[in-house]
N, C-alpha and C positions, 0 to 999 in steps of 0.2 A: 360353742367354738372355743379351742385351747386358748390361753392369755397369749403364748408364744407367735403361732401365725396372724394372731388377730391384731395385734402387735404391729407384722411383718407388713400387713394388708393396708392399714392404717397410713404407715409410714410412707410405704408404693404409693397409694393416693394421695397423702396431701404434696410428696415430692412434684408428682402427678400434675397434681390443679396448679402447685405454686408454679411448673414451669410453662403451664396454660397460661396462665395468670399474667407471668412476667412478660411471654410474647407478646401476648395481647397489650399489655402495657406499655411495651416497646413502640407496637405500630402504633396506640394512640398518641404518644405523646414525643414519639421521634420530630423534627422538622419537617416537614411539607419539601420533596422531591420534584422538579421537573425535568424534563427534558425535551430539545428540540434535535432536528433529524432533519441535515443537509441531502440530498442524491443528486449522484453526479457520473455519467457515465465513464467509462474509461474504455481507450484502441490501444494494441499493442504501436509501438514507434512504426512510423515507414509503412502506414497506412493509407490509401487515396480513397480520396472520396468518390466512388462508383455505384454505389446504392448493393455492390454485392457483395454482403457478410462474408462467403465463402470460400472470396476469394483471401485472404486473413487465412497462415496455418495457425492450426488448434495449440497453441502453447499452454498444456496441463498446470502448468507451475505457476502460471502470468500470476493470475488474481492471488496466488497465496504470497506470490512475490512481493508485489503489491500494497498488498495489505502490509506487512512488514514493513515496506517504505514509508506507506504513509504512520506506525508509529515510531520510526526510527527519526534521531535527533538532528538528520539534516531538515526534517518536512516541523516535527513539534517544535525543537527551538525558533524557525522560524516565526512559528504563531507564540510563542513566550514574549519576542523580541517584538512584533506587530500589535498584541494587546499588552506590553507591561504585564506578564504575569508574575516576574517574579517580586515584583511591586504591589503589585494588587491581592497577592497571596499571601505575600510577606504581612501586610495586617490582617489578615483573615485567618491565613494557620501560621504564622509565628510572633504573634503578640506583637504585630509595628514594626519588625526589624522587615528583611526580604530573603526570600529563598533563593537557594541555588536554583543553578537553571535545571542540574541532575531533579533534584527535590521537588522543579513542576514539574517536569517529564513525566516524574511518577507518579504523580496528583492527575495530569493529564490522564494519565495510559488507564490509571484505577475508575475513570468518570467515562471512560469512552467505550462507546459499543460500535463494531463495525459489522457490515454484514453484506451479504450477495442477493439480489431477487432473482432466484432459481430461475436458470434458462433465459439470462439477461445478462450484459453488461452494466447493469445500475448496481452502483453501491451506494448504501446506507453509512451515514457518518453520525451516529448520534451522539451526545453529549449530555449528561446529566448533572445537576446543579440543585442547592437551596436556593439560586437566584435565576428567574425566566432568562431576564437579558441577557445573564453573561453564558446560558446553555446556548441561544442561538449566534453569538458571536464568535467563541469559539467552534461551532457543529462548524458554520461558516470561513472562519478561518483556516481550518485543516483544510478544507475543501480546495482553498483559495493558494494556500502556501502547496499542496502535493500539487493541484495544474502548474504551476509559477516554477516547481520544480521540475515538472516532466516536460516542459515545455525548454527550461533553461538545457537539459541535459540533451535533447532533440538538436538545438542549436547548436552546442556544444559537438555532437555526432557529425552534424552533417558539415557543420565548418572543419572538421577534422580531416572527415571522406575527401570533400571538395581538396582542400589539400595533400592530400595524398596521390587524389588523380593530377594535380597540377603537378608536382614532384616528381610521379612517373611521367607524365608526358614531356618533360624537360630532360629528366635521362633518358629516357627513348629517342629524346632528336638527337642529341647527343654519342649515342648510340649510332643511330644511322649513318652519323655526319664520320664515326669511326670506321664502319662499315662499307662507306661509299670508298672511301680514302684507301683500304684494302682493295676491295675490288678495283680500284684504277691503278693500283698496285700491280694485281696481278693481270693483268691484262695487258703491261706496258713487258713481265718478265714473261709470260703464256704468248706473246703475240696473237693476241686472240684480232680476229680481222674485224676490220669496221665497214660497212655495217653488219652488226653479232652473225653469228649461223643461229639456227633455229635450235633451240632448247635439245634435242635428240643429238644433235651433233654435237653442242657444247657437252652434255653428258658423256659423249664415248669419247670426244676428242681432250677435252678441258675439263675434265672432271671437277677439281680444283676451284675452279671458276663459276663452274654452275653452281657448289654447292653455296661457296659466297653470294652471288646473285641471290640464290632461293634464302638462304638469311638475311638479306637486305629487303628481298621482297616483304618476307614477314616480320620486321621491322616496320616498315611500313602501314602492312596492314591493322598490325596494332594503335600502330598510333593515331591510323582513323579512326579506330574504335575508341581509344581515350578520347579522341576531340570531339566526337559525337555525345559521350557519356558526359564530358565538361558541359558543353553546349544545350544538354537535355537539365542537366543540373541548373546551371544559369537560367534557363528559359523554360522553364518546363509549365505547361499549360494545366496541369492537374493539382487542383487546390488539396491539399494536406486533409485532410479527416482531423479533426480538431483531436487531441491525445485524450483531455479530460474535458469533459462540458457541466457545466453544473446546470443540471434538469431542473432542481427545484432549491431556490435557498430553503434556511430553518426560518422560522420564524418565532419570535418568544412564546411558547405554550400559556395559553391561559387558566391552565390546572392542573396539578400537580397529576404528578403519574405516580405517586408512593407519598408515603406507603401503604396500605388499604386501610382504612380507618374503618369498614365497616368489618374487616376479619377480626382486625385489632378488640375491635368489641365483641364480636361473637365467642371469641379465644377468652377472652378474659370471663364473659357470663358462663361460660363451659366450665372455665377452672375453676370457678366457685365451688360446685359441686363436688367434684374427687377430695376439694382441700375442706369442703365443709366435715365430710363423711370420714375423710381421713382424721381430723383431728379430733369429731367424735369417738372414732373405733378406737383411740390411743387413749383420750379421756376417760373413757369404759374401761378400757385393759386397768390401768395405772387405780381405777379403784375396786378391779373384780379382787372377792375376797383369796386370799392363796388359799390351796388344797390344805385338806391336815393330812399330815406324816405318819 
């Protein structure tokens, strides 16, 4: 073999085993990883409880929506503010002082896995830690601060609605009470006779009249329909489909989930071998005698 490739061969292997070596090295002697894993179902809002799925349209976006929610800073600062995190981080990764809330958000978002069970409502909330406790307090938490969240914002919806229909149903009377006061209006300038002629005649004779009347009437109609749709609101027999349920809390895992210790060793007894063969074929080169000229 030339000095030049043998050279080249050498140095490929032992780069070779030392980046075997190093992995290996890494998994052995990294810290001990766990993590625990909250599930917790989720309904879109303004859901009843009827036992039928199908009745729910299919919103594509929900769960990606969702999932953004639950890492966005109204749902994790909540859990910062609920376990002290940036107290309890603050001696962990900044030497005693305490982090911004920005600072755990990202510490948060870096440790957390979310995920869908195909063909289900259940998501996965897991959380990964050097410490059992604190992966299943926070899996927990998120859990706890996104229902507390979608539960506040349902309230917030429906106290909204509620009010909107009271608002229309107050300028609807209002409305009428303008309407009626027309119509007797024009029925004192029309001499329209009492008691009415039948809706045919008011049309060819009192055109004018009728058409008032027929907006008064639906007036009216409307406004049974808000006091029905208030009334269904207030009293409504059909219990809400809970928005988040939490299926299963996390519990502290009692062994690490990382990082493999037994890859960590096999990596490393692999790399021996390239770096052993590597640094003999460069030791060989460095004393093969040079050609003569």
């Amino acid at each position: 073999m030339e000095i030049r490739p043998k050279k080249f061969l050498g140095f490929s292997l032992l780069l070779a085993g030392l980046a075997l070596c190093g992995v290996g090295l890494w998994l052995l002697l990294s810290p001990a990883q766990y993590q625990a894993t909250a599930r917790i179902e989720i309904n879109p809002d303004g859901t009843f409880f009827n036992g039928n799925a199908e009745d729910v349209s299919y919103d594509p976006y929900f769960i990606q929506t969702e999932f953004e929610v639950m890492q966005s800073q109204i749902v994790l600062g909540k859990v910062i503010n609920m376990l002290d995190l940036n107290v309890e981080w603050g001696r962990k990764y900044a030497g005693g002082g305490t982090t911004t809330t920005n600072e755990s958000i990202a510490i948060l978002k870096r440790h957390l896995n979310l995920t869908i069970e195909r063909n289900t409502k259940l998501i996965e909330i897991s959380f990964t830690s050097d410490d059992p406790d604190e992966t299943a307090k926070v899996a927990n938490a998120i859990a706890k601060a996104y229902r507390d969240y979608r539960v506040q914002r349902r309230n917030e919806q429906t106290q909204k609605g509620f009010q909107m229909l009271t608002d229309g149903y107050r300028a609807e009377e209002q409305l009428i009470k303008t309407n009626r006061e027309k119509l007797e209006q024009l029925r004192k300038e029309l001499n329209v006779p009492n008691p009415e002629p039948t809706d045919e005649s008011l049309k060819s004779n009192y055109p004018s009249y009728f058409v008032a009347k027929r907006v008064l009437q639906n007036n009216n109609e409307f406004r049974k329909l808000l006091q029905v749709k208030i009334a269904s609101e207030l009293g409504s027999g059909l219990p809400m489909k809970p928005l988040v349920e939490i299926i299963d809390a996390a519990q502290p895992p009692k062994s690490p989930a990382g990082p493999n210790r037994f890859l960590g060793a096999a990596l490393l007894a692999i790399g021996l071998f390239p770096t052993a063969g590597g640094f003999l074929l460069l030791k060989s080169s460095r004393h093969h005698p040079c050609p003569a000229s």
